[in-house]
Every structure is written in C-alpha cells, then in structure tokens.
C-alpha positions in Angstrom: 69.5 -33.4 -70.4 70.0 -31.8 -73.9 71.1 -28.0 -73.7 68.9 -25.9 -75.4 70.0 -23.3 -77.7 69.6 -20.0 -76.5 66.8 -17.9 -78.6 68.2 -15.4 -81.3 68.4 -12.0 -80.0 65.9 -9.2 -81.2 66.8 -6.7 -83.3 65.7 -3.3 -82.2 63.2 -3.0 -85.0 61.2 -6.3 -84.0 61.2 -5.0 -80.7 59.8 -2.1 -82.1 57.7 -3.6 -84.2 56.4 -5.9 -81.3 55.9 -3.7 -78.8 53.5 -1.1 -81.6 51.1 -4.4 -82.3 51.1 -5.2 -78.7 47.4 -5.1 -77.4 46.9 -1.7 -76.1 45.3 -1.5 -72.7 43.7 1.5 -71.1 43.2 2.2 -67.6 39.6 1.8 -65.7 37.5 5.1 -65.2 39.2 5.9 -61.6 36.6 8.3 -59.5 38.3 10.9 -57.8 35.4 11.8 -55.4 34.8 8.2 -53.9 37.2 6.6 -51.5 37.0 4.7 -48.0 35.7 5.5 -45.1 38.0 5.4 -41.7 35.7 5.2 -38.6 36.1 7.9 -36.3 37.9 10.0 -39.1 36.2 13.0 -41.3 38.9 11.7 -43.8 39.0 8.9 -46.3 41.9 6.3 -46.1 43.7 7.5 -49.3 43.5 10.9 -48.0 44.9 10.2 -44.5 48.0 8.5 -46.5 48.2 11.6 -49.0 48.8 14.0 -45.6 50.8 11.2 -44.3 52.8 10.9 -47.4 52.7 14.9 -48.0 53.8 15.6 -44.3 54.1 12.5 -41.6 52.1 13.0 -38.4 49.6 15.8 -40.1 46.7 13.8 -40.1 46.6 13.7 -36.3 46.9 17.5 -36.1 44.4 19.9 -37.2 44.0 20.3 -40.6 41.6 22.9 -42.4 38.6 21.0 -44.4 37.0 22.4 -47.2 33.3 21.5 -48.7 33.7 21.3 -52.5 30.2 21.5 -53.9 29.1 18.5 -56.3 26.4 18.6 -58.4 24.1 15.2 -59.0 21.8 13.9 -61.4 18.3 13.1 -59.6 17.8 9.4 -60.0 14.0 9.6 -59.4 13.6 12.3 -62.7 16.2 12.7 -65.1 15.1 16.2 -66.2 14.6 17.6 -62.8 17.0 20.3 -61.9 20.6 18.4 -60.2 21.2 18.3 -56.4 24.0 19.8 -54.7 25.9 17.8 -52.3 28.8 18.7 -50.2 31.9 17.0 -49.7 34.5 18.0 -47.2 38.2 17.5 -48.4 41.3 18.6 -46.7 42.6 21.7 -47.7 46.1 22.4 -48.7 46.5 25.6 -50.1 43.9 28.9 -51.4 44.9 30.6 -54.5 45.9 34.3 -53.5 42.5 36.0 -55.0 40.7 33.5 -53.1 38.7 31.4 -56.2 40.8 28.7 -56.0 41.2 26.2 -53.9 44.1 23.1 -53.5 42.0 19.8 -52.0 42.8 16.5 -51.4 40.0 14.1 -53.3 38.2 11.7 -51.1 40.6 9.3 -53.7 43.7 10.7 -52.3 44.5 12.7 -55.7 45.7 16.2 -54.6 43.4 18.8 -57.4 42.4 22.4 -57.9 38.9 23.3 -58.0 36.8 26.4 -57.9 36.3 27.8 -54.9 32.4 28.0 -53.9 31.3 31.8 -53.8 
C-alpha cells in the first residue's frame, strides 16, 4: 500500500475562516414546565435528579413543594380570558421579603419566579 501524504496543516485564519461560514445551528425551543412523570412521586424525573445532583439522598426526605401558578390560553375560545393552572415544584429557597421564590422546573432547570400573593 502507497503512503499517503499527510494533509497540509491549517493556518489559524482558515480555521477561522472555516469555523465563521460553518452552518450555524440553534438549539430546539426546550420547555421548562414539562417533564416526566415518576409513578408514585409528586416529582418529575429531571427534578428528582436535580435534588439528587444538588444534595444525594434529598429526594427521599421531605422536601417543601411550592405551586407556581401558570396561566393558559383556552383552546375552545381564543379570546376568552386564560386559565390558571397550578404546578407544584420543589422549593429550594424564598427570597428574604417573601416575593420570590427558588423552584425546581418540572424540566429539572433550577429558576426564580414570583411568588403567588
């Protein structure tokens, strides 16, 4: 077998070049309020491994849940006024004045949010 010549090395400005007209690609919409369901469990599967992950064996103890309020678009009639629904989310932390509130999404993704009044 022949050897084959080795390729010429880049130069920093065709790498430069080639990585600006590479094809840019942009991450999917990601929800954070959807996730999946554990039987038995008021808590989705990414958020049981976000407690894990945050502290290991704290998703077998008790942890404080808190019902973020969501508002939704009526499917039926558009122009009606939205529905609240309620999700409960694990709750890591409340700001000191109380309208604040650290949750973990049903998406695992650890986000502050208003706290309901």
């Amino acid at each position: 077998m022949a050897d084959t010549p080795e390729p010429p090395a880049l130069t920093g400005l065709e790498v430069k070049i080639a990585l600006q007209s590479w094809p840019k690609v942009r991450p999917s919409y990601h929800d954070v309020w959807q996730g999946r369901k554990v039987e038995g469990s008021p808590w989705t599967l990414e958020q049981i491994a976000t407690l894990e992950k945050r502290k290991p064996g704290s998703s077998e103890k008790r942890v404080w849940s808190y019902e973020v309020p969501l508002l939704m678009p009526r499917a039926d009639d558009p122009w009606a006024p939205y529905r609240t629904i309620y999700l409960r989310c694990p709750l890591i932390v409340k700001s000191r004045d109380g309208r604040r509130v650290k949750i973990i999404t049903p998406s695992g993704e650890i986000k502050w949010t208003d706290a309901k009044i």
